[in-house]
C-alpha positions in Angstrom: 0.0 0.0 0.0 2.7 2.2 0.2 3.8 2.2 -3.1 0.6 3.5 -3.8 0.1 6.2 -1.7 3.6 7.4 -2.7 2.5 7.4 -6.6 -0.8 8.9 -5.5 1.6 12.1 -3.8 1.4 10.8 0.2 4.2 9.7 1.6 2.3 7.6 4.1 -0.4 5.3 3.3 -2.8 5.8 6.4 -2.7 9.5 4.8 -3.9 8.0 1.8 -6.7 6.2 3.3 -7.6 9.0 5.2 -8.6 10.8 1.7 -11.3 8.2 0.9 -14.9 8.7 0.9 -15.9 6.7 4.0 -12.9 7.8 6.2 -14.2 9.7 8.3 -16.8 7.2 9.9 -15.4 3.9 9.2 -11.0 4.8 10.5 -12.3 5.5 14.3 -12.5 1.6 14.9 -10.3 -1.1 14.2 -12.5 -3.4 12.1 -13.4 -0.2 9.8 -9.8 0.2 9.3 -9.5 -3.3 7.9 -12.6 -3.1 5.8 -11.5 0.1 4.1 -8.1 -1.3 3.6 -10.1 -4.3 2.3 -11.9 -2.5 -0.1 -8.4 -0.6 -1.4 -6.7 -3.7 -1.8 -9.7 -5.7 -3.5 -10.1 -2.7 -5.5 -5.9 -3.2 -6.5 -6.5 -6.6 -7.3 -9.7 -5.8 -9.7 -7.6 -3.5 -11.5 -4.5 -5.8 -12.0 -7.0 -8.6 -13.0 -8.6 -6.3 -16.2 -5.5 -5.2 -16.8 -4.2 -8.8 -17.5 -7.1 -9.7 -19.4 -6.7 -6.7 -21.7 -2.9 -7.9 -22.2 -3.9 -11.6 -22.8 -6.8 -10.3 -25.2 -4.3 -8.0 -27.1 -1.6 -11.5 -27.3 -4.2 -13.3 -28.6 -5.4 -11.3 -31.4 -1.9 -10.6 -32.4 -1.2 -14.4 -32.9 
């Protein structure tokens, strides 16, 4: 998560976070914290995964 809060301009993550929508009510508990970290990391993983299909899609028309 670091590495992207630093390419988003933070230099620390929980900054980051803290720039989200649903900060404000759901970082004053601990199981908030988790679910919003949650959401940013299945949101990661969502992107990475569309982008690979849009790379195996653009192999496979090539060949």
């Amino acid at each position: 998560m670091q590495d992207y809060a630093e390419d988003m301009g933070y230099n620390n993550w929980l900054k980051m976070m803290a720039t989200f929508r649903r900060a404000k009510d759901m970082l004053c508990s601990p199981d908030g914290y988790k679910i919003l970290a949650s959401w940013f990391i299945l949101e990661v993983i969502g992107q990475w995964l569309e982008a690979r299909e849009s790379i195996n899609s653009e192999l496979k028309e090539a060949i």
